[in-house]
NULUMLO-85141 format. One record per residue (C-alpha): x, y, z; residue number from 1. Coordinates in nm, 4 decimals. Each point is the difference from the previous one (the first is absolute). Example, Ala and Ser with C-alpha at 12.3 -4.5 7.8 and 13.67 -1.06 7.14 Angstrom:
// NULUMLO-85141
{{1.2300, -0.4500, 0.7800}, 1};
{{0.1370, 0.3440, -0.0660}, 2};
//
This chain:
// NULUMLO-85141
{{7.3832, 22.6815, -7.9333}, 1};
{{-0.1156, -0.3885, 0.0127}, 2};
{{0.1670, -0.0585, -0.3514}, 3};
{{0.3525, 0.1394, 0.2014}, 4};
{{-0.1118, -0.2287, 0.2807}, 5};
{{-0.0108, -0.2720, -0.1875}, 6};
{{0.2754, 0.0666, -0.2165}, 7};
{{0.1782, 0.0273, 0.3044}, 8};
{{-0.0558, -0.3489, 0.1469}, 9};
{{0.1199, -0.1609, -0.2931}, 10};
{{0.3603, 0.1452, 0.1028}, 11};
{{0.1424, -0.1842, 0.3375}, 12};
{{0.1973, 0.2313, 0.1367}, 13};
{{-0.3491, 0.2481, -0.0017}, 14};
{{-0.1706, -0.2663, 0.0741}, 15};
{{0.2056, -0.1240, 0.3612}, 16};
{{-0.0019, 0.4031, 0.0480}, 17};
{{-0.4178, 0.0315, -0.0352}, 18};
{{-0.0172, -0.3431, 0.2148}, 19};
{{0.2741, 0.1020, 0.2798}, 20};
{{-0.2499, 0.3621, 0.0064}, 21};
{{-0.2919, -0.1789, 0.0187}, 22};
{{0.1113, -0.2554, 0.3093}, 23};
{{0.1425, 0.3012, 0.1726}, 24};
{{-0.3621, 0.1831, -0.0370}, 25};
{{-0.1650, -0.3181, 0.1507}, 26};
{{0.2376, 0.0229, 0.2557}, 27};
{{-0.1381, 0.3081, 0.0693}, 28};
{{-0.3145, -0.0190, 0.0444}, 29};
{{0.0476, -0.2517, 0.2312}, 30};
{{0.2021, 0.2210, 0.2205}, 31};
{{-0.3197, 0.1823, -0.0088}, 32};
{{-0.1709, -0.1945, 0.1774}, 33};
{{0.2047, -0.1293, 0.3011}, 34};
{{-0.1016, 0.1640, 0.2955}, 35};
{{0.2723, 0.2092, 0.2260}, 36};
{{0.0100, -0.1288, 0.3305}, 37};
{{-0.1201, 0.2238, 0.2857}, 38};
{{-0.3464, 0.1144, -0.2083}, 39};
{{-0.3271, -0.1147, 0.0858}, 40};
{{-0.1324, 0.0337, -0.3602}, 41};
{{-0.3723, -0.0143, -0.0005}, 42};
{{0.0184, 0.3211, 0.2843}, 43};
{{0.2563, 0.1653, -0.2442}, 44};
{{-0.2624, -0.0687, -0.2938}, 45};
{{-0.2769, 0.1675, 0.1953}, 46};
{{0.2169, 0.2951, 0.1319}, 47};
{{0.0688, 0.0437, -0.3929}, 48};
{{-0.3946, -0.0297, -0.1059}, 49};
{{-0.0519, 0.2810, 0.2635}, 50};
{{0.2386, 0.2970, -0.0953}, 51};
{{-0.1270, 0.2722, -0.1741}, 52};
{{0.0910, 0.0909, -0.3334}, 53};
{{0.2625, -0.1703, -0.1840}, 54};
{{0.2896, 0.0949, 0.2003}, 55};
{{0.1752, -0.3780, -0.1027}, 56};
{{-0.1809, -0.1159, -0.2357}, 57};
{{0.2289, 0.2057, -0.2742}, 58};
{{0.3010, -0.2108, 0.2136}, 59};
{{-0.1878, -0.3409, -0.0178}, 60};
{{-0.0509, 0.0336, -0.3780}, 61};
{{0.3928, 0.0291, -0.0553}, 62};
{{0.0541, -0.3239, 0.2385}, 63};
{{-0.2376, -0.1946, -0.1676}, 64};
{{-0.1967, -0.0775, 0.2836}, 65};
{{0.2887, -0.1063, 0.2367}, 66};
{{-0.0630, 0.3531, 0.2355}, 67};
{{-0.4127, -0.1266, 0.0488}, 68};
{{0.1287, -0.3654, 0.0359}, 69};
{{0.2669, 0.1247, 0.2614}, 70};
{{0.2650, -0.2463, -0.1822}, 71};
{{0.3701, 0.0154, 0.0360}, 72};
{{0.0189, 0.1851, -0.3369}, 73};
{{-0.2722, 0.2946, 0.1882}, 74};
{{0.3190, 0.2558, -0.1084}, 75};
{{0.0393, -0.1892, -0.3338}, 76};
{{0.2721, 0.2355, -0.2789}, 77};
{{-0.1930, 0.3503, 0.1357}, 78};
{{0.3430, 0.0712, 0.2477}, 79};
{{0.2185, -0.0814, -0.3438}, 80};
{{-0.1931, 0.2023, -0.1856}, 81};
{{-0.0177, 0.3174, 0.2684}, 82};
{{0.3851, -0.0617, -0.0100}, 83};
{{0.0515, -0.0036, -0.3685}, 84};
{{-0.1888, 0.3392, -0.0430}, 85};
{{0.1947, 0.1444, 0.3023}, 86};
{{0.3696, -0.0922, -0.1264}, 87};
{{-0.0654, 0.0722, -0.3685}, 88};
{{-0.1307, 0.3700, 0.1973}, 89};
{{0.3292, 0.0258, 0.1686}, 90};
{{0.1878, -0.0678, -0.3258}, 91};
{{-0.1272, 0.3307, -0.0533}, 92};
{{0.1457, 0.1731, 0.3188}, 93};
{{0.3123, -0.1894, 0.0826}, 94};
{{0.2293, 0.0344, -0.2334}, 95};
{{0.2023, -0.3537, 0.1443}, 96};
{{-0.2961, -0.1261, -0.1342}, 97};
{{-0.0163, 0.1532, -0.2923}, 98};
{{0.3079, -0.0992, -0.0806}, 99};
{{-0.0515, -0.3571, 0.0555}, 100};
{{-0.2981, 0.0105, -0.2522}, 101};
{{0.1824, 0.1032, -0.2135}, 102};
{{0.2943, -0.2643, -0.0004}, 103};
{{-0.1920, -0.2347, -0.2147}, 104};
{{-0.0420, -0.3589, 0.1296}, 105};
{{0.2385, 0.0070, 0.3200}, 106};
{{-0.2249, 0.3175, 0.1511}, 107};
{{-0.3164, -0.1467, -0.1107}, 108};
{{0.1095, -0.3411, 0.2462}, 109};
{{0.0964, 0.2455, 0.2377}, 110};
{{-0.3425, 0.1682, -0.0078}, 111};
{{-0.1720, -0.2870, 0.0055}, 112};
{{0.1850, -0.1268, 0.3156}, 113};
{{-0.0909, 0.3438, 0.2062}, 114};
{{-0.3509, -0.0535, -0.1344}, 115};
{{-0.0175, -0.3277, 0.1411}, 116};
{{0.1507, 0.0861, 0.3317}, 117};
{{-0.2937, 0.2784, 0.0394}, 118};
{{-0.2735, -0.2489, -0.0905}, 119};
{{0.1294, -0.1819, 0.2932}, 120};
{{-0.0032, 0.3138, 0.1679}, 121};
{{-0.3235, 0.1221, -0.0903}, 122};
{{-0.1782, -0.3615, 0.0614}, 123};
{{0.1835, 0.0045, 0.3699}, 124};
{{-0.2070, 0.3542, 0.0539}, 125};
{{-0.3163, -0.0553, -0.1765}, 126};
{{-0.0342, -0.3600, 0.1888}, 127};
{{0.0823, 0.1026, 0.3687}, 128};
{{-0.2710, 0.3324, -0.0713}, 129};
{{-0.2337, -0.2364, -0.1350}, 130};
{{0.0663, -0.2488, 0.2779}, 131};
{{-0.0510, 0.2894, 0.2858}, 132};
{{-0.2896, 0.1192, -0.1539}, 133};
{{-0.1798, -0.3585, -0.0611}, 134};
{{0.1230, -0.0428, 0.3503}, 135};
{{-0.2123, 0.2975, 0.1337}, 136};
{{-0.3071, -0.0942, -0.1562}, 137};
{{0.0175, -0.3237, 0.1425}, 138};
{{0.0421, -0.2126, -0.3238}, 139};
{{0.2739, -0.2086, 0.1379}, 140};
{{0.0297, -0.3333, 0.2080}, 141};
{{0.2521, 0.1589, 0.2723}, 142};
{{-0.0600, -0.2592, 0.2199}, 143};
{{0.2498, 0.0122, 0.3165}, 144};
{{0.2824, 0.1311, -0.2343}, 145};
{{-0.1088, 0.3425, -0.2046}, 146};
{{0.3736, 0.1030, -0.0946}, 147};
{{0.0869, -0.3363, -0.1327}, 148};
{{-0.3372, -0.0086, -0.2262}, 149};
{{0.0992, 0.3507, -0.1280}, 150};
{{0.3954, -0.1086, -0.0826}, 151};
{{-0.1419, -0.3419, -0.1502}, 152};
{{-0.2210, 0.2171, -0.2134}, 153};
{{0.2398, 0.2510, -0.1101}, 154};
{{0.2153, -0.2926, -0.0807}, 155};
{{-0.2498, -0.1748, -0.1961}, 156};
{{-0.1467, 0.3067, -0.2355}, 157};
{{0.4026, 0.1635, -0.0487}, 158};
{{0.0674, -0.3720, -0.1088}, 159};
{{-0.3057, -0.0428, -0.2344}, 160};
{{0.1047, 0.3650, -0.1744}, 161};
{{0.3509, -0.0835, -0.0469}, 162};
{{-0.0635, -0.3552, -0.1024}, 163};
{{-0.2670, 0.1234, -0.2763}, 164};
{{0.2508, 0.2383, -0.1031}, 165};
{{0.2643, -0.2725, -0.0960}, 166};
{{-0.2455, -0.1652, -0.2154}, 167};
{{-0.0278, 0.3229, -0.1614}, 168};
{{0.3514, 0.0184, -0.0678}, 169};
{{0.0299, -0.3770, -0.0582}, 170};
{{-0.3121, 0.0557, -0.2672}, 171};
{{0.1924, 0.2894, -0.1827}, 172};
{{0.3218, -0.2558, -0.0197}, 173};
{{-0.1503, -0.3219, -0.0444}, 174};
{{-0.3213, 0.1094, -0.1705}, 175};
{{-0.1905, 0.1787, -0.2305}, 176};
{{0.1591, 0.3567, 0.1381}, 177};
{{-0.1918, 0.3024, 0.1886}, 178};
{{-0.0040, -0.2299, 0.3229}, 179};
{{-0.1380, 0.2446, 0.2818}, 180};
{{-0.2037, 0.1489, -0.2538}, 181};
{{-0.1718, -0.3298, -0.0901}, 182};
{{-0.0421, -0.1319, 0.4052}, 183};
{{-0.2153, 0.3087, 0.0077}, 184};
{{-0.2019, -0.0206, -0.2915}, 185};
{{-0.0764, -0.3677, 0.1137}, 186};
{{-0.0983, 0.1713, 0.3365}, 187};
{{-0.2362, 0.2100, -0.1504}, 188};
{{-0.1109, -0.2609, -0.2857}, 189};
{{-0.1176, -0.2421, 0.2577}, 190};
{{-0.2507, 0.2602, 0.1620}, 191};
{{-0.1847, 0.0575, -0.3174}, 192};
{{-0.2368, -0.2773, 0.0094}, 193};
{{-0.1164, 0.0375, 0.3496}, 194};
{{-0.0652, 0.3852, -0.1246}, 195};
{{-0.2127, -0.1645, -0.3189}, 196};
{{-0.1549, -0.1719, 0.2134}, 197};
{{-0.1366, 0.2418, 0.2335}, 198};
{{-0.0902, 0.2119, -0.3711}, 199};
{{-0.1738, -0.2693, -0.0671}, 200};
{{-0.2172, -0.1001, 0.3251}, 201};
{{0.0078, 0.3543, -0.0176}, 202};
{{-0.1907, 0.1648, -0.2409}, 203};
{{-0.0701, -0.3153, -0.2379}, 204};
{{-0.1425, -0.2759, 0.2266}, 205};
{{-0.2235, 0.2476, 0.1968}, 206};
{{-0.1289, 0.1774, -0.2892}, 207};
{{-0.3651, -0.0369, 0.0094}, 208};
{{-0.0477, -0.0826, -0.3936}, 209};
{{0.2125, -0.2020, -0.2516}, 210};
{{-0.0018, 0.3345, -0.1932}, 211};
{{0.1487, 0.2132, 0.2511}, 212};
{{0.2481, -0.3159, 0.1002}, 213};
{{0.1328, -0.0002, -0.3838}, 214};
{{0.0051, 0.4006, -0.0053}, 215};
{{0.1996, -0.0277, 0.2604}, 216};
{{0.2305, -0.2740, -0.0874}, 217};
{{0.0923, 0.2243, -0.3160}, 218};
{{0.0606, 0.3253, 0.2095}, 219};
{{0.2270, -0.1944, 0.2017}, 220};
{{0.2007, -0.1864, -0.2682}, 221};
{{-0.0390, 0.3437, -0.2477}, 222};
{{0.1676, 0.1703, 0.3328}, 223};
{{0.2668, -0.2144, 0.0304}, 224};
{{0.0768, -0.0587, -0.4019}, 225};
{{0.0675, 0.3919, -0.0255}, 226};
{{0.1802, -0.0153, 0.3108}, 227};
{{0.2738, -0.2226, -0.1278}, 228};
{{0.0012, 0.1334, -0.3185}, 229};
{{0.0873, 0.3386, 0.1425}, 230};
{{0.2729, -0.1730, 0.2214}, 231};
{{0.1682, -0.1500, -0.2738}, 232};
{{-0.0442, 0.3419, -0.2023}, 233};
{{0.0702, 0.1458, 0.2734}, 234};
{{0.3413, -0.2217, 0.0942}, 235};
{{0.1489, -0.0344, -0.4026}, 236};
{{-0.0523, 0.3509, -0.1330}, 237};
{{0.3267, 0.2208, -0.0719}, 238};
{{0.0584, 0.2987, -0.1544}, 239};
{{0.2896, -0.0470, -0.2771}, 240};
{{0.2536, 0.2983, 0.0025}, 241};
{{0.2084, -0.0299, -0.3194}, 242};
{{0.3828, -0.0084, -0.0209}, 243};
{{0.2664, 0.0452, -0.2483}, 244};
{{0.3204, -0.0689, 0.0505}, 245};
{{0.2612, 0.1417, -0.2687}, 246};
{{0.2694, -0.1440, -0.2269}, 247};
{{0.3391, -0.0344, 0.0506}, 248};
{{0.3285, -0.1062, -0.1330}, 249};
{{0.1736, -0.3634, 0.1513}, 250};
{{0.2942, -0.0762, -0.2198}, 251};
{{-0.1036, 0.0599, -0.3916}, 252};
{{-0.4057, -0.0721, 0.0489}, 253};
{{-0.2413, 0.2028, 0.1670}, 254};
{{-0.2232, -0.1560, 0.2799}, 255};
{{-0.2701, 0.1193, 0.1970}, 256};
{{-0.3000, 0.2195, -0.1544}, 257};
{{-0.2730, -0.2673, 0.1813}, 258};
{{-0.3464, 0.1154, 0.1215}, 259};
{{-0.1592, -0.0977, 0.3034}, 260};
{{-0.2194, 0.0842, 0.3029}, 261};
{{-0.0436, 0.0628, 0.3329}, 262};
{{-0.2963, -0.1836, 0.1569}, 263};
{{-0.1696, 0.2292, 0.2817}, 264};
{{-0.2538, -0.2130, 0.1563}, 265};
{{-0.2952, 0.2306, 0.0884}, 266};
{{-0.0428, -0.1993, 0.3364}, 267};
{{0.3171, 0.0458, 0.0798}, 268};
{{0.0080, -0.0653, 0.3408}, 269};
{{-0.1899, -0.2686, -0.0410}, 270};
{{-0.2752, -0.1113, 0.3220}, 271};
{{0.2559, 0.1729, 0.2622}, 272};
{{-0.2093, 0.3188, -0.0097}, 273};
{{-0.3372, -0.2143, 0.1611}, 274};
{{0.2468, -0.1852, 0.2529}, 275};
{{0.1197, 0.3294, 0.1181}, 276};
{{-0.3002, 0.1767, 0.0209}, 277};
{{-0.2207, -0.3067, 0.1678}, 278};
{{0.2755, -0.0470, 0.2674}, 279};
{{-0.0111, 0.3290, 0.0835}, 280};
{{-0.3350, 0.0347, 0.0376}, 281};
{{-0.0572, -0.3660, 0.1810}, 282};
{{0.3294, 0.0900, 0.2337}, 283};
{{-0.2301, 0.1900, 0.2811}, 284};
{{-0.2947, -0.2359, -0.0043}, 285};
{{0.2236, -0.3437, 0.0586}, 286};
{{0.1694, 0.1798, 0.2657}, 287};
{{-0.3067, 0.0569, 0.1449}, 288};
{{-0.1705, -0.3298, -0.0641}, 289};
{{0.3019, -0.1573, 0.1568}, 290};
{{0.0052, 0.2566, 0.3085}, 291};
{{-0.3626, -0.0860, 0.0311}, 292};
{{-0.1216, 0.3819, -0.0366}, 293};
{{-0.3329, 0.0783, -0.1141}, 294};
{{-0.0484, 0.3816, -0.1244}, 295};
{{-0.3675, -0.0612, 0.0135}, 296};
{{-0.2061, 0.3361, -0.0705}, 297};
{{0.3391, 0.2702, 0.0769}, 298};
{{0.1482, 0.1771, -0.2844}, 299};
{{0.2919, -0.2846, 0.0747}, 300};
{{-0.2448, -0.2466, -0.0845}, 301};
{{-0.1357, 0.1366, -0.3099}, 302};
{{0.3241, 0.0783, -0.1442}, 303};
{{0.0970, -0.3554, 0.0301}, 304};
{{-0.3164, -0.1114, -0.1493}, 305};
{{0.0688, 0.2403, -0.2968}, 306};
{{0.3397, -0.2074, -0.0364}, 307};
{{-0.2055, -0.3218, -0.0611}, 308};
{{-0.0669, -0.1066, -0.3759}, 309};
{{-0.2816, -0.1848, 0.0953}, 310};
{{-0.1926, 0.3911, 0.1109}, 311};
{{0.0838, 0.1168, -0.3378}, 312};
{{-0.2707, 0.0664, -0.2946}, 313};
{{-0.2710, -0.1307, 0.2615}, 314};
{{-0.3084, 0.2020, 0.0103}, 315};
{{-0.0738, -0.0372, 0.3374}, 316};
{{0.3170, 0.1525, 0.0802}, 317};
{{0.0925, 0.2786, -0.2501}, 318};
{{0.2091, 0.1702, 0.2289}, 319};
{{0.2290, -0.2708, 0.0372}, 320};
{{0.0926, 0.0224, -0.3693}, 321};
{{0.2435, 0.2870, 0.0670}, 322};
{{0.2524, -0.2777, 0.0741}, 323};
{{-0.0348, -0.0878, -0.3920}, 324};
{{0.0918, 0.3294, -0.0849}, 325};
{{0.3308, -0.0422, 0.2084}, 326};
{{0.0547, -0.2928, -0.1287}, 327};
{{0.0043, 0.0885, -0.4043}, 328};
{{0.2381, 0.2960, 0.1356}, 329};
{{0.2468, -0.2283, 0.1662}, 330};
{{-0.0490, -0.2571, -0.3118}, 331};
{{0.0930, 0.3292, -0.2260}, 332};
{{0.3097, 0.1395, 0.1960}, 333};
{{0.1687, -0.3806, 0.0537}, 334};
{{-0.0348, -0.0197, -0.3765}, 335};
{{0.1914, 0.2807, -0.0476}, 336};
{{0.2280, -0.0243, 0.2850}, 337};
{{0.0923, -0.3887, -0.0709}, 338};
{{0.0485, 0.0582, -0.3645}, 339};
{{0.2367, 0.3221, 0.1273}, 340};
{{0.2601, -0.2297, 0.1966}, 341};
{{-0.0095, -0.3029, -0.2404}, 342};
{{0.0407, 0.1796, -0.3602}, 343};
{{0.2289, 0.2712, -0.0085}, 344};
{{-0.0189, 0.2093, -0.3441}, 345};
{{0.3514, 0.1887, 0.0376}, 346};
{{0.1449, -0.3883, 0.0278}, 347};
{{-0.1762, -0.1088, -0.2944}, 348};
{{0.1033, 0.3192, -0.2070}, 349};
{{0.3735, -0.0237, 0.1007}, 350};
{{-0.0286, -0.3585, -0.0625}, 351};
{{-0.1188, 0.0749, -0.3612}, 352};
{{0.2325, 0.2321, -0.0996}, 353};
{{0.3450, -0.2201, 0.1707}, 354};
{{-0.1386, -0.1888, -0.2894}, 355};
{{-0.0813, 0.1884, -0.2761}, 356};
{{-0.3550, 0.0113, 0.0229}, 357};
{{-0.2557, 0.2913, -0.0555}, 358};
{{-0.3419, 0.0395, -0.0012}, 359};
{{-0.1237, 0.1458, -0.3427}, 360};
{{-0.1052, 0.3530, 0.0414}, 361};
{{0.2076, 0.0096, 0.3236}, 362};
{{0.3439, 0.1193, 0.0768}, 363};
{{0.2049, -0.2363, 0.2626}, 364};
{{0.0098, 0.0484, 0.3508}, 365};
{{-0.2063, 0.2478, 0.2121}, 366};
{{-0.2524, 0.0411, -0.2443}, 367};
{{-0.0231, -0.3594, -0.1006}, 368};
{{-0.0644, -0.0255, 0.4160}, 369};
{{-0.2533, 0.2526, 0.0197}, 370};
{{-0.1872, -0.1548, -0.3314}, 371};
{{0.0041, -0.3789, 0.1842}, 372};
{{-0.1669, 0.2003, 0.3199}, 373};
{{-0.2527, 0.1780, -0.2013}, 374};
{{-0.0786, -0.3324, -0.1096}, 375};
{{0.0254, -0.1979, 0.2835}, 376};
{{-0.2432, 0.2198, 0.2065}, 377};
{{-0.2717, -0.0052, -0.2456}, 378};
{{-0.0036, -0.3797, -0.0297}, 379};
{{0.0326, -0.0294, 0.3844}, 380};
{{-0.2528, 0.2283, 0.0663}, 381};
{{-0.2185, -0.2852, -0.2797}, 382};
{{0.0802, -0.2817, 0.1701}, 383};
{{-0.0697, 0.1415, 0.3479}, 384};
{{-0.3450, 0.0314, -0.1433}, 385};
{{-0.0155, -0.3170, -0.1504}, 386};
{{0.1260, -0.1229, 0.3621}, 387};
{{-0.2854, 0.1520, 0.1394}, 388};
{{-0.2583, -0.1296, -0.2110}, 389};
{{0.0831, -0.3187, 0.0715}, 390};
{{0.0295, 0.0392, 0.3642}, 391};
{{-0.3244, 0.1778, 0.0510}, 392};
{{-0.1933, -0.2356, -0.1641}, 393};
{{-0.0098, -0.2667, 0.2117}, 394};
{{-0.0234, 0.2240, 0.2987}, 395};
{{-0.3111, 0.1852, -0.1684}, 396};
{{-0.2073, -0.3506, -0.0582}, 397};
{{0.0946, -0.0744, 0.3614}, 398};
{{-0.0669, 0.2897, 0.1725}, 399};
{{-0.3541, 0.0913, -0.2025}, 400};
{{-0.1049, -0.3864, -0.0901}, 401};
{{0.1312, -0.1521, 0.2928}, 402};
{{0.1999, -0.2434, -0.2039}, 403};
{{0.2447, -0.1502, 0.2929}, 404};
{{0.3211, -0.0824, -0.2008}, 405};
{{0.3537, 0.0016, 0.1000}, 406};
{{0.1412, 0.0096, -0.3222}, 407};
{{0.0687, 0.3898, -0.1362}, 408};
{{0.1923, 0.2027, -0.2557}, 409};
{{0.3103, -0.1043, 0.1396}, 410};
{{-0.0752, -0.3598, -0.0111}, 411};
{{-0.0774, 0.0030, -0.3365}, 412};
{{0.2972, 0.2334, -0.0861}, 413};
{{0.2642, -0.2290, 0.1735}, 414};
{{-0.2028, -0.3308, -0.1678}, 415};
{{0.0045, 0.1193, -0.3441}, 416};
{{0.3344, 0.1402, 0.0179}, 417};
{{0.1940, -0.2843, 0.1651}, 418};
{{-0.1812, -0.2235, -0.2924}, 419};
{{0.0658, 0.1658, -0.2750}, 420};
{{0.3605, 0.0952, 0.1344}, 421};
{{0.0894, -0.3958, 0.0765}, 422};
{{-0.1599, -0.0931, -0.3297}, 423};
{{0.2208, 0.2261, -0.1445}, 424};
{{0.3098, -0.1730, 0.1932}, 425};
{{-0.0842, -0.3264, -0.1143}, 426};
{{-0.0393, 0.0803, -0.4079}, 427};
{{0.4261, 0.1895, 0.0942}, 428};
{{0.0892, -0.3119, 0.1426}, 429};
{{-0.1472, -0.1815, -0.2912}, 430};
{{0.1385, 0.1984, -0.2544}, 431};
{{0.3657, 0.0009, 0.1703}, 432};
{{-0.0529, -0.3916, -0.0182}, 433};
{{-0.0616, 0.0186, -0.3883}, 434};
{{0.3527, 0.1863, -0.0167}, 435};
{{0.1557, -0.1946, 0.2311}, 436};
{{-0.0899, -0.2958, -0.2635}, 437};
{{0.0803, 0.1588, -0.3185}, 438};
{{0.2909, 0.0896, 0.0898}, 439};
{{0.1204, -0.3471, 0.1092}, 440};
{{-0.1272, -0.0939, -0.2859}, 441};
//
């Protein structure tokens, strides 16, 4: 990866990309940081410290701070990335849709413009409820003029979401590639040594010998180490369905008779699975956070407790650890369910045999298809598992060491992805180059 990096800065039109990526990052994170007007920020800090559980603190780790910091990027890419997973979702049921993803590069612009129009969309509704509710518990400097404080902060977090998502876009064009997808992992990036930090104040600088202060310095580090390494297992691994694809005649030679693959990744639906299931689960407790309802000791309350990571896997409270339960279910159906409306075996097998192409052992069509789903659910079902793993792990050294981290499975799954995917981007681009120059030459 550095040897690519470097490789890469040695070309200039890399180079200007990595540098244009870079300045637009910086640009970022000072968006982070200037406050929206209308906030009184130290009683929004405090009214933060105070909630129970962690009903935003799964929300503050995507914006990179921005949400805690009540900046004019609080929304950040999260309404572009809600929209994004509700269009390609609709490809699904509308066939207009459908139709337009399929249309090559004209539908995909067209896509891409309704997507953008529902960010807006989405950013308009998420601000005003967030305004309303802020506005209830008393977090806002009304003054004389309450309705023009809520517009002007509307105004200022749907501006801040759609302005972050044109540097997205502008990143993908301009840059390195994978534009939304690398705002967020610099989001999420710049949260990880404040969460170090507290690991380290934590359970290293209070240890009460050097001995238990190195022993735990290891379990941390050892912790992490196999975490990553089972992301990035985890995020490359395929399973490699062999193809044939026969001979035929053109003119007086016969062409054709190559072998090749088809790559099934076995986390095929990559970290959506986690998103879906931790929204759904942290829907009913922001509501109520925002409403400013307290379940306390009802059945009401302790449901919504059992919603809350941060009750999981803690001995105090085994009860609560139902939720976790719930959770792996809803991480285990979204696997399936995504990977159902994204890769469609019947398409692949028709696809295959339009071109002459057979699986060994397999006759074409319908049971080529029902081979490719035989396959496909047994590799789901392994990297739902795998998703799991590395979900629950960080929840289990919170909930039972008290380890107070932000960063999770899905953190690390959208950090070692988006790397290894933009590395990836950056040895095409480089290789495309060494064409472009050979052949010129």
């Amino acid at each position: 990866m550095l040897e690519t990096l470097r490789n890469a800065f040695k070309i200039k039109d890399i180079r200007n990309r990595l540098l244009f990526t870079l300045f637009m990052l910086v640009v970022i994170r000072l968006g982070c940081q200037l406050p929206v007007p209308g906030v009184d920020r130290q009683f929004f800090s405090e009214w933060f410290a105070n909630l129970t559980g962690d009903s935003f603190d799964f929300f503050n780790a995507f914006t990179g701070g921005s949400f805690l910091n009540m900046s004019v990027f609080a929304l950040n890419i999260t309404p572009y990335i809600t929209s994004s997973i509700i269009v390609q979702l609709m490809t699904i049921a509308i066939p207009k849709l459908e139709e337009m993803q399929r249309d090559g590069e004209d539908g995909r612009k067209k896509l891409g413009a309704i997507t953008r129009y529902l960010t807006v969309v989405l950013s308009l509704i998420e601000s005003t409820a967030m305004a309303i509710g802020f506005d209830r518990q008393g977090l806002l400097e009304t003054g004389d003029n309450k309705v023009l404080t809520i517009v002007t902060l509307v105004v200022a977090l749907t501006a801040g979401s759609a302005f972050l998502m044109w540097i997205g876009e502008q990143i993908t064009e301009y840059g390195v590639g994978n534009g939304i997808s690398i705002v967020l992992t610099i989001n999420i990036i710049s949260r990880i040594p404040e969460d170090l930090n507290s690991l380290y104040v934590m359970f290293v600088k209070s240890a009460d010998s050097v001995a238990y202060a190195v022993l735990a310095a290891v379990i941390i580090l050892a912790v992490i180490l196999a975490t990553v390494i089972l992301t990035i297992l985890l995020c490359d691994a395929e399973r490699r369905i062999p193809v044939q694809y026969s001979k035929k005649m053109q003119g007086r030679k016969m062409v054709g008779g190559q072998s090749s693959y088809i790559p099934l990744k076995v986390n095929t639906a990559g970290v959506i699975p986690i998103i879906f299931a931790s929204s759904l689960m942290q829907f009913p407790v922001v509501i109520c956070q925002l409403l400013g309802v307290n379940g306390g000791t009802t059945i009401w309350g302790k449901m919504l407790s059992a919603l809350s990571s941060s009750n999981w896997c803690n001995p105090a409270k085994p009860a609560y650890t139902v939720g976790l339960l719930v959770y792996i279910v809803l991480v285990v159906f979204f696997a399936y369910f995504y990977t159902s409306i994204t890769f469609n075996p019947l398409e692949v097998a028709n696809n295959l045999k339009r071109g002459g192409g057979f699986i060994p052992g397999r006759r074409p069509g319908k049971p080529t298809s029902d081979y490719l789903t035989e396959i496909l659910n047994a590799i789901i079902f392994i990297g739902a598992v795998g998703l799991v793993i590395v979900a629950v792990i960080p929840i289990f050294f919170n909930g039972f060491f008290g380890a107070n981290v932000t960063f999770g499975g899905t953190s690390l799954i959208i950090i070692v992805g988006v790397i290894l995917e933009t590395v990836k981007q950056i040895e095409s681009q480089m290789v495309v180059r060494y064409y472009k120059g050979f052949l010129n030459s």
